[in-house]
C-alpha positions in Angstrom: 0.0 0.0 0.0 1.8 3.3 -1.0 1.8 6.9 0.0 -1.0 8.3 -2.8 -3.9 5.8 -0.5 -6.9 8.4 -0.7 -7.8 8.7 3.2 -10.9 10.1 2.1 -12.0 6.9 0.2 -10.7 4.8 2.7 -13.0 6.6 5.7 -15.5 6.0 3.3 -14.9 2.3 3.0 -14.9 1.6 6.2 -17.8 3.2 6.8 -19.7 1.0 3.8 -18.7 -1.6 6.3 -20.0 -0.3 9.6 -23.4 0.9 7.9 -23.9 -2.2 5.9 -25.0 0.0 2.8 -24.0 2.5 0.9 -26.6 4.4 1.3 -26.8 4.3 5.3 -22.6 5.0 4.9 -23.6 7.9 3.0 -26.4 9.5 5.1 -23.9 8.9 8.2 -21.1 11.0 6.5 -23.3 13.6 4.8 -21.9 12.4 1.3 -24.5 12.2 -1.9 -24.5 8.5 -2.3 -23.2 8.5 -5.9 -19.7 10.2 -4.1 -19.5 8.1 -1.7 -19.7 4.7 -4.6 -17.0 6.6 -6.9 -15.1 7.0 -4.0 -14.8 3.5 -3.1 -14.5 2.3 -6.9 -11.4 4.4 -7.3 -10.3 3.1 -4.1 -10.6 -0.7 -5.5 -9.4 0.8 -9.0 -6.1 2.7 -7.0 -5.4 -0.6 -5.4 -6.1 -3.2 -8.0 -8.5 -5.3 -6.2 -12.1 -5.7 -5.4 -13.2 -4.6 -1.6 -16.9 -4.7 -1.5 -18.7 -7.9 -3.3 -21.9 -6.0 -3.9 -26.0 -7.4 -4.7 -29.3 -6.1 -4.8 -29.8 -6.8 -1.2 -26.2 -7.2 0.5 -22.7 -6.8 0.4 -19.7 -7.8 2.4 -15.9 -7.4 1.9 -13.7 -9.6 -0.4 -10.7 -11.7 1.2 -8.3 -8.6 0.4 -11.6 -5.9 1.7 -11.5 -7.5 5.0 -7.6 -7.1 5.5 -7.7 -3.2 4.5 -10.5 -3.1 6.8 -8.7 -4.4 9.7 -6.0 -1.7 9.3 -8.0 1.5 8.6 -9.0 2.0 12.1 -5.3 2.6 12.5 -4.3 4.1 9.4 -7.4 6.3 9.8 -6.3 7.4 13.8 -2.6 7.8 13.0 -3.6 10.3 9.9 -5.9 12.0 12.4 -3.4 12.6 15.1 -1.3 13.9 13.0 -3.8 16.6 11.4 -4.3 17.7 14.8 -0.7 18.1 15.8 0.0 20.5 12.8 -0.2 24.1 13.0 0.1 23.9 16.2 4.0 25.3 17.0 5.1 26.5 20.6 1.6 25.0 21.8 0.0 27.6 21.1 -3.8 27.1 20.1 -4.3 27.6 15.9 -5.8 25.5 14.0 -9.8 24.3 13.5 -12.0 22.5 15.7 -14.8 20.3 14.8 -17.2 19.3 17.7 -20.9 17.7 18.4 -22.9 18.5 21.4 -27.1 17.9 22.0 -29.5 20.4 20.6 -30.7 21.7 23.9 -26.9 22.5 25.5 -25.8 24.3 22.0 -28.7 26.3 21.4 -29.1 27.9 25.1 -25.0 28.0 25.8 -23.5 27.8 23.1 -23.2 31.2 21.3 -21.7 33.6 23.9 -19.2 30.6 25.3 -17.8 30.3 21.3 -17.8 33.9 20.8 -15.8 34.8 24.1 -13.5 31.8 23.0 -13.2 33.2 19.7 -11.7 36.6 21.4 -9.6 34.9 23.2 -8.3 32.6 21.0 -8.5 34.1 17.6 -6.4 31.7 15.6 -8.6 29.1 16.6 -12.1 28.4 14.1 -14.8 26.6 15.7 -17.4 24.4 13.5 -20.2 22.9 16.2 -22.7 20.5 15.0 -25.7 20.3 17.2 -27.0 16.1 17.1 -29.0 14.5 19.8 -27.3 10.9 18.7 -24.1 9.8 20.1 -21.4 10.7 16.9 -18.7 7.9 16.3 -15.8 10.7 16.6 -13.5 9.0 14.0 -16.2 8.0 11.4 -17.7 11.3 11.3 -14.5 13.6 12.1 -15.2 15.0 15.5 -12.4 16.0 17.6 -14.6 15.8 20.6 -17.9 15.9 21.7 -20.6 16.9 24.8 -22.4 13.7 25.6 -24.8 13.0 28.5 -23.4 9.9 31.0 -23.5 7.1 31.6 -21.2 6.2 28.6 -20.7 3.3 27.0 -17.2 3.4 25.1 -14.7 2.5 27.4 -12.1 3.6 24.6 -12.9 7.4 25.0 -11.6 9.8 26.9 -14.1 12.1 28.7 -13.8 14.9 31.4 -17.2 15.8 33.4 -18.5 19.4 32.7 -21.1 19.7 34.8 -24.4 17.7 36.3 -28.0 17.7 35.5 -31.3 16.4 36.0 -35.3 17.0 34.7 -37.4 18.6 36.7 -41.4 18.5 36.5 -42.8 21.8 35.3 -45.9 23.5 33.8 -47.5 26.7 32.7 -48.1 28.3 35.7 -52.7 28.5 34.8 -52.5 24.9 33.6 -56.1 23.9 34.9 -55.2 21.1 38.3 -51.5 21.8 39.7 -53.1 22.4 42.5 -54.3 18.6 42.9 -50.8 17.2 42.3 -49.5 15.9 45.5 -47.6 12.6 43.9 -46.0 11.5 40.3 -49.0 9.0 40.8 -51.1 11.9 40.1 -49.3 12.8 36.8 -51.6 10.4 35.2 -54.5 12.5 35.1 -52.6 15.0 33.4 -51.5 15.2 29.7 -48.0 14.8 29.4 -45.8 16.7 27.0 -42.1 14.3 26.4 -39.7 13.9 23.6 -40.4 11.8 20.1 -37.7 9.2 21.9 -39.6 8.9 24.9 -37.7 7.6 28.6 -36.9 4.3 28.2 -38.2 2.2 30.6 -40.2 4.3 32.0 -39.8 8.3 33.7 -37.6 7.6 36.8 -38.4 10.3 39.9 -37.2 10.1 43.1 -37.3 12.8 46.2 -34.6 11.5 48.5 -36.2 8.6 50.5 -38.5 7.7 47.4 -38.1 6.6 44.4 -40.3 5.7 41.6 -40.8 5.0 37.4 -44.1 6.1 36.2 -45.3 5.3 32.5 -44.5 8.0 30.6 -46.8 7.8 27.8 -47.1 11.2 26.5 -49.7 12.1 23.6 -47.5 15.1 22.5 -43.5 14.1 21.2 -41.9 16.2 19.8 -38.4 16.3 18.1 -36.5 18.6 20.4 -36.5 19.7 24.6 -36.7 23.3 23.3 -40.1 22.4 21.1 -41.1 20.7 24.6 -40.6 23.8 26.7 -42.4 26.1 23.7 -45.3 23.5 23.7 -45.6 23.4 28.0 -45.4 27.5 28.0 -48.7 27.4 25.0 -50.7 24.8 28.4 -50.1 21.4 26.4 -49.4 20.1 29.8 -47.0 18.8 32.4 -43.2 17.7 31.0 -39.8 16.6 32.4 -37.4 19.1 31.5 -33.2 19.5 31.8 -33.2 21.9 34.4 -31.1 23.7 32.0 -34.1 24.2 30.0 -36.7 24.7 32.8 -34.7 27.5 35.1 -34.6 30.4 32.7 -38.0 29.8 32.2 -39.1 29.7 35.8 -37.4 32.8 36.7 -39.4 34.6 33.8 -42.8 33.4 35.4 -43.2 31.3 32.3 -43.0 28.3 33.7 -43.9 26.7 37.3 -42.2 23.7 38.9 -44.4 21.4 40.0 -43.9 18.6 43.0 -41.0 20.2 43.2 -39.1 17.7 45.3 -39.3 15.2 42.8 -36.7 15.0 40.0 -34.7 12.3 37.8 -31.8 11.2 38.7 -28.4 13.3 38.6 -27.1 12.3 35.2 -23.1 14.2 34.6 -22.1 16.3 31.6 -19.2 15.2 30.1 -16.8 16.1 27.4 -15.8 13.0 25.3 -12.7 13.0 22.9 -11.0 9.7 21.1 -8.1 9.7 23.5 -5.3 11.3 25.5 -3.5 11.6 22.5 -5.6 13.3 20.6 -5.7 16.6 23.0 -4.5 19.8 20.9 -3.5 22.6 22.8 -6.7 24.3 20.7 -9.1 21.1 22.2 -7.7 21.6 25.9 -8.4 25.4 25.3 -11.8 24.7 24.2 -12.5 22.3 26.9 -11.0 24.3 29.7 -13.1 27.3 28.6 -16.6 25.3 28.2 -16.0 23.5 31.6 -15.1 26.9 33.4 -18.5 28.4 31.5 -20.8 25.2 33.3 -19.2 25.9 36.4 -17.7 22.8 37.5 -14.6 21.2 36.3 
């Protein structure tokens, strides 16, 4: 395998591979599926072999598919690392950053905490992608990202930012708060939740009590933000980040209700691939949006 290997097309084989279609491979890396199937052609064509046996209904890798596929991770990581070591002489922080955090965190925090780090780092470009799913950083070029714990990849590197946890709130003349005594109540209320509801169930507990109530809500919608908008218009009662919910309570807005019930503590953390892959722009950034959250 020589020097001219097209790291593009190879990111783009691999990910044929984890998706199990092009077409899946090609949503997942924003690509127009035609791009993505040249890409991979003139990877086989570059190389002199066949990859990817295709059909109308599967594919899988060849013999010679499945040993480039065992080394891309690697290939793919090394050619990483060393994008984000250059341009970065003396350790000072230059260069661009590309990040992921949920919809909810970006859209309330987000824009003064980048534009203060933009004055004080000013060699440093910032492209945030707001995404309520969990990004593979490598696959989809991340060089970190804000996820909500627990998490699952053992292989990451993450740092906690901060805490959080949903409280029960409503418009403040929603007909019946005043009825509420327990989250047993909640079921003669409409609920307002999110188009993925709680799995499981909406855990609540007060201290010495805990409890998972049904959370069958006849309102979903696609984002918490939609949620608080629809909760504020009387839809009904919802379980929102307290992120969310404070601003909102402190403008009259919004009431909590049963206010000693909420979910469980869940941390904030910032997840990058690994110890190696901190730039002095990413510790910047993460030093900066940990100091913003108030905890470190």
């Amino acid at each position: 395998m020589d020097n001219d290997l097209d790291l593009t097309a190879l990111r783009g084989f691999r990910s044929v591979l984890r998706e199990g279609s092009f077409s899946a491979a090609a949503l997942a890396l924003r690509v127009p599926k035609s791009t993505l199937s040249k890409r991979v052609a003139d990877l086989e064509a570059h190389l002199g072999v066949r990859l990817i046996e295709r059909s109308t209904r599967t594919l899988r890798a060849t013999q010679e598919g499945e040993v480039l596929a065992a080394r891309a991770d690697r290939l793919l990581g090394e050619a990483e690392d060393i994008r984000r070591a250059l341009g970065e002489a003396g350790g000072q922080p230059r260069g661009h950053l590309r990040l992921a955090m949920p919809q909810s965190i970006g859209n309330l925090l987000l824009g003064p905490i980048a534009a203060d780090f933009r004055r004080r780092y000013p060699d440093v470009t910032l492209e945030v992608h707001f995404l309520d799913r969990a990004p593979d950083l490598l696959e989809d070029g991340f060089d970190g990202c804000v996820r909500l714990g627990p998490l699952e990849d053992s292989s990451q590197v993450a740092r906690r930012l901060a805490h959080g946890q949903a409280m029960l709130v409503a418009a403040p003349d929603l007909p019946g708060l005043d009825r509420l005594r327990h989250p047993e109540d909640l079921r003669q209320f409409n609920l307002v939740g999110l188009s993925s509801p709680w799995p499981g169930g909406l855990p609540l507990q007060n201290g010495t009590e805990s409890i998972t109530l049904p959370y069958d809500a006849p309102l979903r919608l696609g984002s918490q933000l939609a949620v608080r908008d629809a909760v504020i218009a009387g839809a009904g009662i919802a379980a929102l980040p307290g992120l969310v919910a404070r601003p909102e309570i402190a403008a009259g807005r919004l009431v909590r209700v049963l206010p000693d019930w909420s979910t469980p503590r869940k941390a904030i953390y910032f997840v990058y691939p690994s110890a190696q892959s901190v730039t002095a722009r990413l510790r910047a950034f993460i030093d900066h949006l940990a100091q913003a959250m108030g905890e470190d």
